[in-house]
mmCIF file as gemmi writes it, N, C-alpha and C atoms, coordinates in Angstrom:
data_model
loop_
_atom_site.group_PDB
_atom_site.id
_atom_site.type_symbol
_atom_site.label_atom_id
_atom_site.label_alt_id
_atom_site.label_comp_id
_atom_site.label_asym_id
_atom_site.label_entity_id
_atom_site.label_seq_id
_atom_site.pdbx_PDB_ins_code
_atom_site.Cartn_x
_atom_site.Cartn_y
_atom_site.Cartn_z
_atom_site.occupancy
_atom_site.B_iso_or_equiv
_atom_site.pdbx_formal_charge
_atom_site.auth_seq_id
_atom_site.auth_asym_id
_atom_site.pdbx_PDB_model_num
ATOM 1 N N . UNK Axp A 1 ? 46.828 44.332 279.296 1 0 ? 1 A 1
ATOM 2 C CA . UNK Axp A 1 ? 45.723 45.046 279.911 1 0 ? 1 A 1
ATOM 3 C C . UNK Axp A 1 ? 46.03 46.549 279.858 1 0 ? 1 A 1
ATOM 4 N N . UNK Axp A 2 ? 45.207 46.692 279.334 1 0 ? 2 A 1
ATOM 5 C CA . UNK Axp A 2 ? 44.92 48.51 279.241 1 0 ? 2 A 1
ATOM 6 C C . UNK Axp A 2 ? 45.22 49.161 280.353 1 0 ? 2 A 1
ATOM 7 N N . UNK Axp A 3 ? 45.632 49.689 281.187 1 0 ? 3 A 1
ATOM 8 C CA . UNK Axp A 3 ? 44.769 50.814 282.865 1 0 ? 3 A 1
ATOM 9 C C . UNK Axp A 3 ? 45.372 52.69 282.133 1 0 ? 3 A 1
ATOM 10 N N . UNK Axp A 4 ? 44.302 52.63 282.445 1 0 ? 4 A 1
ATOM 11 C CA . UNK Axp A 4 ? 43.433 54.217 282.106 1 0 ? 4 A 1
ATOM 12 C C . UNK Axp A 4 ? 43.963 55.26 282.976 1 0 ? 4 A 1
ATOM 13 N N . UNK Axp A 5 ? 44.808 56.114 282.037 1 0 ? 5 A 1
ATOM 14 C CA . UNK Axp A 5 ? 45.661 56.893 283.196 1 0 ? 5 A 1
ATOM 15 C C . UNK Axp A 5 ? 45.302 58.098 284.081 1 0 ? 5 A 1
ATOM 16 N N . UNK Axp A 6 ? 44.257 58.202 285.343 1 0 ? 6 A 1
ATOM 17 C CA . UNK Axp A 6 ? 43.577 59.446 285.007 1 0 ? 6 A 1
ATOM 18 C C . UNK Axp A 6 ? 44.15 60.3 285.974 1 0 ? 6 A 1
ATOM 19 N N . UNK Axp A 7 ? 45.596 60.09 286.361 1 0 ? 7 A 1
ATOM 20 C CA . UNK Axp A 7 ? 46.604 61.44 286.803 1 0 ? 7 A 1
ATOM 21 C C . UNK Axp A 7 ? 46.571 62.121 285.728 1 0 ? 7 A 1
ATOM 22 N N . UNK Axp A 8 ? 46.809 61.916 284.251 1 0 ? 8 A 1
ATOM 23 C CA . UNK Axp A 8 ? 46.976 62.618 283.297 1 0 ? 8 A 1
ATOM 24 C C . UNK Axp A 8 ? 45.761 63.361 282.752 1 0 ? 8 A 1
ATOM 25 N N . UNK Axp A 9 ? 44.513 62.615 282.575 1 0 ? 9 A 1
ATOM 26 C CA . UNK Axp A 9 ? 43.313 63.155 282.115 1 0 ? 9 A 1
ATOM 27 C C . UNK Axp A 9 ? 42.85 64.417 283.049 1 0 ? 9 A 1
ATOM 28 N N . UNK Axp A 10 ? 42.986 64.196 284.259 1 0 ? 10 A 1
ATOM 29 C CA . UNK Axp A 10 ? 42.941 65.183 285.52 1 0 ? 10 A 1
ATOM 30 C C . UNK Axp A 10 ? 44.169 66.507 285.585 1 0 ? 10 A 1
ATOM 31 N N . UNK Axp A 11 ? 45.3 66.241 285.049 1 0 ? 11 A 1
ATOM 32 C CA . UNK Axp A 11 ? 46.448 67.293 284.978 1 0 ? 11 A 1
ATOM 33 C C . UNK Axp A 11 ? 45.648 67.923 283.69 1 0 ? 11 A 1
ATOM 34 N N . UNK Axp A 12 ? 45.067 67.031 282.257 1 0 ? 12 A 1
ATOM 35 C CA . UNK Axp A 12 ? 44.717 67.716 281.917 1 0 ? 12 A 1
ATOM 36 C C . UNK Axp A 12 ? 43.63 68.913 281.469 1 0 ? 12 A 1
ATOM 37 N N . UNK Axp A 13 ? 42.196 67.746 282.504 1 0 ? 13 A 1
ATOM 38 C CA . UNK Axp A 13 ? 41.625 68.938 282.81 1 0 ? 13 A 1
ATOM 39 C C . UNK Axp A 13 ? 41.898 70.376 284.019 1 0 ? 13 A 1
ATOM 40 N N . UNK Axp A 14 ? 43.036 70.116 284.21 1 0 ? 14 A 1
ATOM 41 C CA . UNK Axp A 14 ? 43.246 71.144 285.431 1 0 ? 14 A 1
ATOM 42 C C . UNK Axp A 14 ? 43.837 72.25 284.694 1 0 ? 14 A 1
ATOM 43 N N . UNK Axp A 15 ? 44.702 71.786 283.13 1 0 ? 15 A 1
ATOM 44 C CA . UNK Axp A 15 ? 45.575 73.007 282.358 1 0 ? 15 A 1
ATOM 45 C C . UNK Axp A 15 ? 44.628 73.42 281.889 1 0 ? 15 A 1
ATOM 46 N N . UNK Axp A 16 ? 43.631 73.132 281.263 1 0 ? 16 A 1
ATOM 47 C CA . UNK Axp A 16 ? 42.13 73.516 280.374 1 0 ? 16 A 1
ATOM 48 C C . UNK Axp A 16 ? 41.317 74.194 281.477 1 0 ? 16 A 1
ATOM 49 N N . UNK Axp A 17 ? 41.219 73.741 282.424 1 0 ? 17 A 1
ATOM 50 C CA . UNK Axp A 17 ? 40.29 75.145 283.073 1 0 ? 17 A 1
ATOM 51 C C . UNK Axp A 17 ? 41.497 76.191 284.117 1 0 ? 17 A 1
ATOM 52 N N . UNK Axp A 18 ? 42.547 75.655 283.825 1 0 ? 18 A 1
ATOM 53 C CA . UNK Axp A 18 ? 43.293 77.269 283.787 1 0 ? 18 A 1
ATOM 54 C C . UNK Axp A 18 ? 43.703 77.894 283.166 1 0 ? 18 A 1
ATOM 55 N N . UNK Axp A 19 ? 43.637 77.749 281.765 1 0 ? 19 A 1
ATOM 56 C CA . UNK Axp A 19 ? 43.212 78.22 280.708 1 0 ? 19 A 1
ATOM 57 C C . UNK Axp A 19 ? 41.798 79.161 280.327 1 0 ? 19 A 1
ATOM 58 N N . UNK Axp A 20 ? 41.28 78.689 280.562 1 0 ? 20 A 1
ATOM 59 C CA . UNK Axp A 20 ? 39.626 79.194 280.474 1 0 ? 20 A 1
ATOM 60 C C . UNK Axp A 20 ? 39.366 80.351 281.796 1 0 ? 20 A 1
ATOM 61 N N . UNK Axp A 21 ? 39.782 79.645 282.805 1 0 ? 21 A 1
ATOM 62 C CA . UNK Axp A 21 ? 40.168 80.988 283.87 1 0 ? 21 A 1
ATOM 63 C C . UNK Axp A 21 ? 41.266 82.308 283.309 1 0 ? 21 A 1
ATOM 64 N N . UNK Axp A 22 ? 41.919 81.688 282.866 1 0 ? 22 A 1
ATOM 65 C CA . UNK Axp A 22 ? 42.772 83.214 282.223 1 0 ? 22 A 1
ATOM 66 C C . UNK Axp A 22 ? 41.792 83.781 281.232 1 0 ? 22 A 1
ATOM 67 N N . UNK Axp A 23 ? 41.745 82.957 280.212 1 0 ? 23 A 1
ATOM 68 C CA . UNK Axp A 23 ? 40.706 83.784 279.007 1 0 ? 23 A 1
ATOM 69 C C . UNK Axp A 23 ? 39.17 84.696 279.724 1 0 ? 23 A 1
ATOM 70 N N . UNK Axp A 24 ? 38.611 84.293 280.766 1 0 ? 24 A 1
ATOM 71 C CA . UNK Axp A 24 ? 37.758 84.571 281.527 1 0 ? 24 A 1
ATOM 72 C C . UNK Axp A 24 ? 38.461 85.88 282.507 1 0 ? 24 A 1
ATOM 73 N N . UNK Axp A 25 ? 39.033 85.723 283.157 1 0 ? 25 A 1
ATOM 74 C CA . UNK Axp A 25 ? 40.039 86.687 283.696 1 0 ? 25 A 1
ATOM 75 C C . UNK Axp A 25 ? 40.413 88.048 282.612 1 0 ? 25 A 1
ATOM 76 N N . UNK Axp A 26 ? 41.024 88.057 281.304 1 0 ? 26 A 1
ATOM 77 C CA . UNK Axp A 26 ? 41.328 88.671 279.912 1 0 ? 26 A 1
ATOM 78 C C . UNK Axp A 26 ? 39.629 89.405 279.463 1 0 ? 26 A 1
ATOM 79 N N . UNK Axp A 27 ? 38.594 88.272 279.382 1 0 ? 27 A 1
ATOM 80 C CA . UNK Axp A 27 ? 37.417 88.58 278.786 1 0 ? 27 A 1
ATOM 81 C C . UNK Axp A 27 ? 36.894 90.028 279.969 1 0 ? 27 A 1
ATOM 82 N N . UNK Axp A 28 ? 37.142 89.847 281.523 1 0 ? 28 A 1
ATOM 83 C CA . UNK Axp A 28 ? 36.453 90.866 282.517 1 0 ? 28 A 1
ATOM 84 C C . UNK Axp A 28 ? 37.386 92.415 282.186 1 0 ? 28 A 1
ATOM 85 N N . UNK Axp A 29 ? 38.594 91.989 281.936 1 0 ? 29 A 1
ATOM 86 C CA . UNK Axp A 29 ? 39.328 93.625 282.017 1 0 ? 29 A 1
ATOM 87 C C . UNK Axp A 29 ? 38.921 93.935 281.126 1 0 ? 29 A 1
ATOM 88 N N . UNK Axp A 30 ? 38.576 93.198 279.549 1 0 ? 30 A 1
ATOM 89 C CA . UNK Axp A 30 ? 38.569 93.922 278.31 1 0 ? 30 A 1
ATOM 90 C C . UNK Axp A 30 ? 36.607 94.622 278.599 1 0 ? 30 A 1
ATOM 91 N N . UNK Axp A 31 ? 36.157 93.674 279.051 1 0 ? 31 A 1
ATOM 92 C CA . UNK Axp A 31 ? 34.958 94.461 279.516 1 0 ? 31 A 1
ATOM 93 C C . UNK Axp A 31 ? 34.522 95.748 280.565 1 0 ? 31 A 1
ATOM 94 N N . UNK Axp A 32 ? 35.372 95.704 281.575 1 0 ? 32 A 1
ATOM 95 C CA . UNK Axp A 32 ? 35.925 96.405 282.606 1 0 ? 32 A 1
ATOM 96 C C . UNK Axp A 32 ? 36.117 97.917 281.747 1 0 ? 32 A 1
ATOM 97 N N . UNK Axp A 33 ? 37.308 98.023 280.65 1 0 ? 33 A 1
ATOM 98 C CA . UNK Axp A 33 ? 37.919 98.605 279.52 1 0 ? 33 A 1
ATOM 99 C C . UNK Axp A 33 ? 36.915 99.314 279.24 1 0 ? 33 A 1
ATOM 100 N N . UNK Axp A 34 ? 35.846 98.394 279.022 1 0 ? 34 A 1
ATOM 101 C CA . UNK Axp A 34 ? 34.638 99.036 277.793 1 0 ? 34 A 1
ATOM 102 C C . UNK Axp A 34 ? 33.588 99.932 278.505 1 0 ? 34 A 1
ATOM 103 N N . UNK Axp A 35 ? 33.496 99.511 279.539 1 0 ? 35 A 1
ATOM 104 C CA . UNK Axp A 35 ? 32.686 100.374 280.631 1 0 ? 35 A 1
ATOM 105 C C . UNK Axp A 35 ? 33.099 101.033 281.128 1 0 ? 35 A 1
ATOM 106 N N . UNK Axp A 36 ? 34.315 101.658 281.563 1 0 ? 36 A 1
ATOM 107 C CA . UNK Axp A 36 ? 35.027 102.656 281.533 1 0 ? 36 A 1
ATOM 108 C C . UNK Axp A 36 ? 35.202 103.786 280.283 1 0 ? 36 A 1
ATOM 109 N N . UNK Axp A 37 ? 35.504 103.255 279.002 1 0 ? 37 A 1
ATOM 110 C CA . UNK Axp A 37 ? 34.69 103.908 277.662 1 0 ? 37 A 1
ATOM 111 C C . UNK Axp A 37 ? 33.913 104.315 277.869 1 0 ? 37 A 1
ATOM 112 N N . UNK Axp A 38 ? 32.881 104.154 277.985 1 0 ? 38 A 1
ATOM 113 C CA . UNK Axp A 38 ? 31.171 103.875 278.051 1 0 ? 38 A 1
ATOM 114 C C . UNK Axp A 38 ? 30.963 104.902 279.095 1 0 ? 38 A 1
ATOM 115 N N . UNK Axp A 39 ? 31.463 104.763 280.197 1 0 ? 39 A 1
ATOM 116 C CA . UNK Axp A 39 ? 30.927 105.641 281.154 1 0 ? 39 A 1
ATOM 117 C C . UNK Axp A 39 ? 31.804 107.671 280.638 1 0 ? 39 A 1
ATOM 118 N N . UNK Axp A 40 ? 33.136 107.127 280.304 1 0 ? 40 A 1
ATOM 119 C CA . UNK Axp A 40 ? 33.081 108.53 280.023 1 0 ? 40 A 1
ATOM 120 C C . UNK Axp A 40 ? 32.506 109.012 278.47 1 0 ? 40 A 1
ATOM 121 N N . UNK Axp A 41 ? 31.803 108.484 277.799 1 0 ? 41 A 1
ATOM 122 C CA . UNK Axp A 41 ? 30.935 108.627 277.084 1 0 ? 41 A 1
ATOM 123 C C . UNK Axp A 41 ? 29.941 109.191 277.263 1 0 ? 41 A 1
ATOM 124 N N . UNK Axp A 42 ? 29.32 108.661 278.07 1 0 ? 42 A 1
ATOM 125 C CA . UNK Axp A 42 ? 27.983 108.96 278.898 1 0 ? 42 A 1
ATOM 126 C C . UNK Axp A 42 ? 28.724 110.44 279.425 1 0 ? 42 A 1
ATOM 127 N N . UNK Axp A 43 ? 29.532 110.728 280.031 1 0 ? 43 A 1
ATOM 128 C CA . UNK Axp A 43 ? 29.913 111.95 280.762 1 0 ? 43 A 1
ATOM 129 C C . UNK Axp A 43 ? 30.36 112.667 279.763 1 0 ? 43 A 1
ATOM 130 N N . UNK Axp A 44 ? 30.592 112.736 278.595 1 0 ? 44 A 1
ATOM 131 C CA . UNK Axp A 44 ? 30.773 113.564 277.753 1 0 ? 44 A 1
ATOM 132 C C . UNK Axp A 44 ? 29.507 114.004 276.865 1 0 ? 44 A 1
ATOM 133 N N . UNK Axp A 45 ? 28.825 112.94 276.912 1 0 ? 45 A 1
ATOM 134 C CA . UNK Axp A 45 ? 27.346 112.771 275.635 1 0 ? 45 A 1
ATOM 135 C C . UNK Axp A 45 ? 26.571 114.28 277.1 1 0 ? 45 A 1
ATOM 136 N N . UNK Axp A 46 ? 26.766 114.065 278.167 1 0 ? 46 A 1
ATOM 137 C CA . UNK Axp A 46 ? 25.541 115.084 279.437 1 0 ? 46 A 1
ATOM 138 C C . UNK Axp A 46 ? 26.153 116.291 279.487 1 0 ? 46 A 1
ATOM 139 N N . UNK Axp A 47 ? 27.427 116.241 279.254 1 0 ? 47 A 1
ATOM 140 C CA . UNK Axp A 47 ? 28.354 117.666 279.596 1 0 ? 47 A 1
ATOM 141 C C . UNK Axp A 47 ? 27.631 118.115 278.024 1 0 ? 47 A 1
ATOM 142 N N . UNK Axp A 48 ? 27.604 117.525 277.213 1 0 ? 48 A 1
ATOM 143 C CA . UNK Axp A 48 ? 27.298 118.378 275.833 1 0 ? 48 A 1
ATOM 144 C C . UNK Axp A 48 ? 26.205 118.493 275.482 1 0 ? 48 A 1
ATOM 145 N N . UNK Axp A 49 ? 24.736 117.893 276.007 1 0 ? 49 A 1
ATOM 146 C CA . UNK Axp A 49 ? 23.701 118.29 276.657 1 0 ? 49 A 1
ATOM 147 C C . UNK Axp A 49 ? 23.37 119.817 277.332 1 0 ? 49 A 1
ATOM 148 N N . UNK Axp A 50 ? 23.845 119.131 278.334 1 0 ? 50 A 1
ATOM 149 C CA . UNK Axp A 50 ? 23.82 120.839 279.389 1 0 ? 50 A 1
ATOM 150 C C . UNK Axp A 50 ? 24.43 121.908 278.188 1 0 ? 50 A 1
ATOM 151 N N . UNK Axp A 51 ? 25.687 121.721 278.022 1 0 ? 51 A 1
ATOM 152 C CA . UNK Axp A 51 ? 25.783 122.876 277.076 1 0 ? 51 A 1
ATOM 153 C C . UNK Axp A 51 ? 25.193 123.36 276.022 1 0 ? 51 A 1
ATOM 154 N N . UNK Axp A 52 ? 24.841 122.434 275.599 1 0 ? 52 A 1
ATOM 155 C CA . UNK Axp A 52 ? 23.372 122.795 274.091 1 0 ? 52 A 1
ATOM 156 C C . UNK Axp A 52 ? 21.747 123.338 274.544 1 0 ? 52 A 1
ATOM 157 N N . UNK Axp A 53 ? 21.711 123.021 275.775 1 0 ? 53 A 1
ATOM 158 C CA . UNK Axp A 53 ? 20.571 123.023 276.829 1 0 ? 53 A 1
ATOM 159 C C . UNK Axp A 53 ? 21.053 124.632 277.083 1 0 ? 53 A 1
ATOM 160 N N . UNK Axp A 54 ? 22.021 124.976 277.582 1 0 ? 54 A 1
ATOM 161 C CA . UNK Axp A 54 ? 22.396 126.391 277.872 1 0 ? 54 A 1
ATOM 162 C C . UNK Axp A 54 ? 22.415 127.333 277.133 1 0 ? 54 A 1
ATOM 163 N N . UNK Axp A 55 ? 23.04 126.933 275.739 1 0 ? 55 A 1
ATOM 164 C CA . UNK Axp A 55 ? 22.702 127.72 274.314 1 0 ? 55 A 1
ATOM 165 C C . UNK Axp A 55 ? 21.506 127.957 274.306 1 0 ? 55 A 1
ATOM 166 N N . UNK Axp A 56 ? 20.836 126.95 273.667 1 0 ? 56 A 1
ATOM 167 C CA . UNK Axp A 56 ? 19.188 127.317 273.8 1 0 ? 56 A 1
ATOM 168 C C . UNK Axp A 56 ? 18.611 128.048 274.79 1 0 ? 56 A 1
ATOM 169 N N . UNK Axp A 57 ? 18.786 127.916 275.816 1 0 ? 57 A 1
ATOM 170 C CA . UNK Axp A 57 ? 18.561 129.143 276.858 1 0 ? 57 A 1
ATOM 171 C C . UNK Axp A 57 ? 18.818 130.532 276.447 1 0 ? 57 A 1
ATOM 172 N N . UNK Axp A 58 ? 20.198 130.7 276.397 1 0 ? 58 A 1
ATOM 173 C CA . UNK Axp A 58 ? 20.685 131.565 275.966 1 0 ? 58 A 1
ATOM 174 C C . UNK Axp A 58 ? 20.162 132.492 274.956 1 0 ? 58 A 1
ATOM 175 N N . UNK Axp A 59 ? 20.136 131.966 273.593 1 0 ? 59 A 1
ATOM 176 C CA . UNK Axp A 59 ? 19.314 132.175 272.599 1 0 ? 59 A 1
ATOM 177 C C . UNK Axp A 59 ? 17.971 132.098 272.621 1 0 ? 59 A 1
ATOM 178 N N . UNK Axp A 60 ? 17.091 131.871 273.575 1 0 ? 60 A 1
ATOM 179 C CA . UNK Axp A 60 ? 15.988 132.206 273.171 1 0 ? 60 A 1
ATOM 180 C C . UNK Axp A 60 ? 15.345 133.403 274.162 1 0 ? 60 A 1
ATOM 181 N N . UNK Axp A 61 ? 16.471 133.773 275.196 1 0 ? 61 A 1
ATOM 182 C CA . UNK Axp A 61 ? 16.744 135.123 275.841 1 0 ? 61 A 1
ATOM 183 C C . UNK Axp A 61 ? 17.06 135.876 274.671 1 0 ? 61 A 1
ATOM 184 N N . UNK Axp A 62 ? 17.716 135.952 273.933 1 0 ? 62 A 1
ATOM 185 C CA . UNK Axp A 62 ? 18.165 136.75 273.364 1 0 ? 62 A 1
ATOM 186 C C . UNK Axp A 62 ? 17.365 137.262 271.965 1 0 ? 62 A 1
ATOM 187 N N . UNK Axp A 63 ? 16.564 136.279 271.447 1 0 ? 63 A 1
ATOM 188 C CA . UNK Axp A 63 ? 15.408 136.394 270.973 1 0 ? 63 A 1
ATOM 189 C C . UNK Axp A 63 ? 13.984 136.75 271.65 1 0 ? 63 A 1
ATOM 190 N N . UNK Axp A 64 ? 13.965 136.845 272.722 1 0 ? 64 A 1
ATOM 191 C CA . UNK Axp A 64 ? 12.709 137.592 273.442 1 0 ? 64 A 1
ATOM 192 C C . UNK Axp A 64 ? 13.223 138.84 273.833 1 0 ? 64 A 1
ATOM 193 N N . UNK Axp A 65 ? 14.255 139.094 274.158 1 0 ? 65 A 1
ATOM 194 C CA . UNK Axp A 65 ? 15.248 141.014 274.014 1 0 ? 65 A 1
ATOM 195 C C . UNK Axp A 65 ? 15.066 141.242 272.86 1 0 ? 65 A 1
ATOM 196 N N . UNK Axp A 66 ? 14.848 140.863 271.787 1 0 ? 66 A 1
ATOM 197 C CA . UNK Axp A 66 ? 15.24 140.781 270.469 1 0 ? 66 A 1
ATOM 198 C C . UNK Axp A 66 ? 13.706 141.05 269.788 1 0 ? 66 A 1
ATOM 199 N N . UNK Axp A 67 ? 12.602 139.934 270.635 1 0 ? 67 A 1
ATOM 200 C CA . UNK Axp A 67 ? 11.155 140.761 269.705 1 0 ? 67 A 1
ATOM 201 C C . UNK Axp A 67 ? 10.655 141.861 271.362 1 0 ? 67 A 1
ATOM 202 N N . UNK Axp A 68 ? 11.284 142.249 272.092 1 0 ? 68 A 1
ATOM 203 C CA . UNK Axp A 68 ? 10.37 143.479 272.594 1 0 ? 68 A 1
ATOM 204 C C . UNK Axp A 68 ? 11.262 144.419 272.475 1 0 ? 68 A 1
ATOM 205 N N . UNK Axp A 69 ? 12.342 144.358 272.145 1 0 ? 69 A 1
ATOM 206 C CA . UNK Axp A 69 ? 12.642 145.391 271.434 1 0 ? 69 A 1
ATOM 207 C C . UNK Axp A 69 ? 12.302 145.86 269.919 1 0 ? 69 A 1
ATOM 208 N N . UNK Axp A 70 ? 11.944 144.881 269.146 1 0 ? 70 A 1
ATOM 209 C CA . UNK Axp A 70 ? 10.819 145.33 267.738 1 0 ? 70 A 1
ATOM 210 C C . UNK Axp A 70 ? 8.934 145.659 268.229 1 0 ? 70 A 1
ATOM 211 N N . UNK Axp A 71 ? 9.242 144.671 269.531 1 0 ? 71 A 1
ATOM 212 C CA . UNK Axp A 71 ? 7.752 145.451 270.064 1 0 ? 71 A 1
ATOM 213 C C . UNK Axp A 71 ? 7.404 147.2 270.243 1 0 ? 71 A 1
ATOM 214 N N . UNK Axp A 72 ? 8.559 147.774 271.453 1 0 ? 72 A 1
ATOM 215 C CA . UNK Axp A 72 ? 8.764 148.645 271.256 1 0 ? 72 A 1
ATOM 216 C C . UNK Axp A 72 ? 8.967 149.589 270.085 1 0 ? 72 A 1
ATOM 217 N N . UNK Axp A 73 ? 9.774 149.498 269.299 1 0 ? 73 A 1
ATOM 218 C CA . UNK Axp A 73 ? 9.987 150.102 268.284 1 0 ? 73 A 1
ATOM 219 C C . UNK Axp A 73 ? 8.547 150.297 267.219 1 0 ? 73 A 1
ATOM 220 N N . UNK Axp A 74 ? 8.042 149.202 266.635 1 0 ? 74 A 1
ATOM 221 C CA . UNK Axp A 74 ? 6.311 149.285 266.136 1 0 ? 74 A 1
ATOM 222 C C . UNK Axp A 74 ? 5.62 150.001 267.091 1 0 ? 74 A 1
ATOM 223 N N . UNK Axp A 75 ? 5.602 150.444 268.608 1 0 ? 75 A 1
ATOM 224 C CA . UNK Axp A 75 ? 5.215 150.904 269.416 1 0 ? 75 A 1
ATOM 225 C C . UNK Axp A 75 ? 5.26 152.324 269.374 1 0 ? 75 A 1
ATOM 226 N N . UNK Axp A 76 ? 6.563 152.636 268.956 1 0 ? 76 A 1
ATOM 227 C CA . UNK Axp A 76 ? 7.513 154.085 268.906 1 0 ? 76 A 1
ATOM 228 C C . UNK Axp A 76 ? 6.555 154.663 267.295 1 0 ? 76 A 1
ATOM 229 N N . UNK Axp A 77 ? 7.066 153.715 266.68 1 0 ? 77 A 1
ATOM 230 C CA . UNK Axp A 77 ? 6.261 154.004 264.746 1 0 ? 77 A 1
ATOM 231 C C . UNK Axp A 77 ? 5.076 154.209 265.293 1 0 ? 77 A 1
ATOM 232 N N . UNK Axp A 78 ? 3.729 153.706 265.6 1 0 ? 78 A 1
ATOM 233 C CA . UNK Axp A 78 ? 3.348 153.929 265.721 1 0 ? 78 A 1
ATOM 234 C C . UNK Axp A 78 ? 2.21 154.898 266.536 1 0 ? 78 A 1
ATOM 235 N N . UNK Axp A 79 ? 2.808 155.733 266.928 1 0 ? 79 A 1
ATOM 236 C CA . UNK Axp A 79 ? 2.974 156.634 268.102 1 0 ? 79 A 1
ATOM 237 C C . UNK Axp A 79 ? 3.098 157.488 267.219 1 0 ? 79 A 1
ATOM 238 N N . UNK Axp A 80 ? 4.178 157.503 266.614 1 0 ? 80 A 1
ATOM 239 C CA . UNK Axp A 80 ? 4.741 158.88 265.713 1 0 ? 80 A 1
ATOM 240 C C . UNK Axp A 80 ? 3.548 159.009 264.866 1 0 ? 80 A 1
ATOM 241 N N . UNK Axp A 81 ? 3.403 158.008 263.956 1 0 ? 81 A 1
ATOM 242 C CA . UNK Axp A 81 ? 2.026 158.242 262.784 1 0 ? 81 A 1
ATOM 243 C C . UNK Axp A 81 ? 1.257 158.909 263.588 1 0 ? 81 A 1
């Protein structure tokens, strides 16, 4: 007569899902990992935003100094004529 050993089938589903708990456990840090990436990504992608955002500011001050002072000047020329 056969009898069906299921201390063993039970030990071995208990090594298989602590197994799968580690790999599951492994799978959250490496994700954890990635979102931490990710987020200072994001904080680098806005810091370099704002700064390109500020250039352009910058520069297009410096191009409106830039046509009233040719305003003026056509202003001056023409004055003189």
């Amino acid at each position: 007569q056969i009898v069906p050993d299921f201390r063993k089938d039970r030990e071995r589903e208990i090594a298989e899902a602590g197994r799968a708990a580690e790999d599951a456990g492994k799978l959250v840090e490496e994700l954890a990992a990635m979102a931490e990436t990710q987020k200072k990504t994001v904080a680098d992608t806005a810091a370099a935003s704002e700064a390109a955002a500020k250039a352009h500011t910058e520069a297009q001050t410096a191009l409106d100094t830039a046509n009233k002072a040719l305003e003026a000047a056509n202003a001056a020329k023409a004055a003189a004529d």
